[in-house]
N, C-alpha and C positions, 0 to 999 in steps of 0.2 A: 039701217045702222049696222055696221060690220062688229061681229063680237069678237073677232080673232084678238088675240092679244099677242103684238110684237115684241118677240122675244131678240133681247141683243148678244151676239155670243160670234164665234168663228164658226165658222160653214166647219165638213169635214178638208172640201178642198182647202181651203184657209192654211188649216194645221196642218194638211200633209206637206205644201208649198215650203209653211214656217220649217217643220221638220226636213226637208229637201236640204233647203238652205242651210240649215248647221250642221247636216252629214255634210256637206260639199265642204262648206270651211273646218269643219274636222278633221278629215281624209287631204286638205289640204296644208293647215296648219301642224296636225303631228308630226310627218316626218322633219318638219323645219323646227320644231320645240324637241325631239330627239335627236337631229345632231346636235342642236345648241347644249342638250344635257352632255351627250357624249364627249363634245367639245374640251367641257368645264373636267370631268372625269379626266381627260389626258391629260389635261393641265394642272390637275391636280395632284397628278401621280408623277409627272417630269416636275413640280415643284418640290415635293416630297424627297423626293430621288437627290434632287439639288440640297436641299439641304444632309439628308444623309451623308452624301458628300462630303459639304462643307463641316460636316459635324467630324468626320473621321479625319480629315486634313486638320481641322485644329485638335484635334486629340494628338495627332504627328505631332504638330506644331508644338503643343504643351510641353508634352512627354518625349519626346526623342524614338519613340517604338511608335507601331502599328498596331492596330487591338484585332489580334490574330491570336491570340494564347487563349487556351480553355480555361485554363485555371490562373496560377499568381506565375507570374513575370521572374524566369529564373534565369533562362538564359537564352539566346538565336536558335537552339537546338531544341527548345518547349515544343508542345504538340499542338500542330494549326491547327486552327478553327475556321470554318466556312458560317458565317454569320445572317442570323433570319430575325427579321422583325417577330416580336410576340404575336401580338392579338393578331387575328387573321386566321383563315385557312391556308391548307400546302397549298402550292401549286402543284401541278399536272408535272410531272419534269418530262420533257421531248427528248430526245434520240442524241440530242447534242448537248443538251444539260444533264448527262449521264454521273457526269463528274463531281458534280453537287449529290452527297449521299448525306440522309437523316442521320448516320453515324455520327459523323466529323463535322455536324452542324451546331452551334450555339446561340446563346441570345443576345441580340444586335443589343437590346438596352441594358444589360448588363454587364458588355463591353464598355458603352458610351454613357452608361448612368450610373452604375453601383463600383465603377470600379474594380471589377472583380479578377485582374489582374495583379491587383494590389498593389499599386505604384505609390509610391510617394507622394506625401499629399501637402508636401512645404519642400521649399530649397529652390534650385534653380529652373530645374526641369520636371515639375511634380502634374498631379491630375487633377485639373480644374473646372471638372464635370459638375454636377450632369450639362451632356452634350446637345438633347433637344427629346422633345417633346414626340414620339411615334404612336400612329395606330396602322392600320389593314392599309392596304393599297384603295382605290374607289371603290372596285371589285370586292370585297372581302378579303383579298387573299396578302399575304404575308411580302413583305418587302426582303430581299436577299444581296446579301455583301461578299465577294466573291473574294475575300480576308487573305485567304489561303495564296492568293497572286501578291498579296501586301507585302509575303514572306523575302527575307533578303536575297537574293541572286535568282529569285523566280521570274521568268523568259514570260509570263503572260500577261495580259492586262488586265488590273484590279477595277473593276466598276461595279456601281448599285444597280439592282434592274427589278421592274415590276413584272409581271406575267401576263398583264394587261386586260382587256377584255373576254380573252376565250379562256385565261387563268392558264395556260399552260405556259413553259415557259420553252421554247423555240431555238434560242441564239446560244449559238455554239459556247460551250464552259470555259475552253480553253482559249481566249484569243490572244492572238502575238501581241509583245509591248509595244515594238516601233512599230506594225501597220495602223491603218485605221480600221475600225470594230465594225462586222459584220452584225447587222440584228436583225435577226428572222422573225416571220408571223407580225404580229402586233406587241411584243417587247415592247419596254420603254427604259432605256440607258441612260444612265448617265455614268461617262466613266472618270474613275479616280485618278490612275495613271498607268 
């Protein structure tokens, strides 16, 4: 009579084999679950962007001005404002985003939500805000209106832009009205006009 008692269970080779197997589809499915995230990320930030747009064209729309004033709405001669999403971190500014200075920057939703030009807010041409709903770029980092191009007889082209994945922002400050917009590194543009 045999006394051994058989025990049921995985060999070592068993488990190393099972473990093989989920490192292989691990190393295989990450990079394809990371650009699917990455994907969603761009898409997320060119959606964003689009709407900030459309938010600032119907404030045009509304009001007959641009929301480039720092303070209340006195006359084309006010002091411009270069406009940044709140919540979020800076961006990195690069070698061609010089021109955007924390000076002469203000806040995109108090442009497009509180009014803070103080425009009229009944009659023909009044402020029919708040404009939309902002947080951070995917990245953390802060969405930017380039307001200061809004300004009347200004030669460059006003658009929104994110800093994208490396958070720096890359593409040139000043671009011409009538070319088409250079965007450098991994920027994401959307332009106004």
């Amino acid at each position: 009579m045999n006394n051994r008692k058989f025990f049921r269970g995985f060999t070592m080779i068993e488990m190393v084999v099972v473990l093989a197997v989920i490192a292989i589809l691990a190393a295989i499915l990450t990079p394809i679950i990371t650009s699917y995230v990455e994907r969603a990320r761009l898409n997320a930030a060119s959606s964003d962007l689009n709407h900030i747009a459309a938010a600032t064209i119907q404030f045009n729309t509304d009001t007959k001005v641009w929301p480039i004033y720092i303070g209340a709405y006195t006359s084309l001669n006010g002091p411009v404002d270069d406009l940044k999403s709140t919540p979020g971190n800076e961006a990195i500014a690069g070698a061609g985003f010089a021109g955007f200075t924390a000076s002469s920057s203000g806040s995109l939703e108090a442009a497009l939500n509180q009014n803070s030009m103080g425009l009229a807010t009944t009659g023909k041409n009044h402020w029919k805000g708040a404009y939309l709903e902002l947080g951070a770029d995917p990245w953390g980092t802060k969405y930017y209106l380039t307001s200061k191009h809004l300004e009347p007889g200004s030669t460059s082209a006003a658009y929104v832009i994110s800093a994208g994945p490396n958070q720096t922002l890359e593409t040139v400050f000043n671009q011409p009205q009538g070319g088409s917009m250079v965007v450098a590194g991994d920027d994401i543009v959307v332009r106004i006009k």
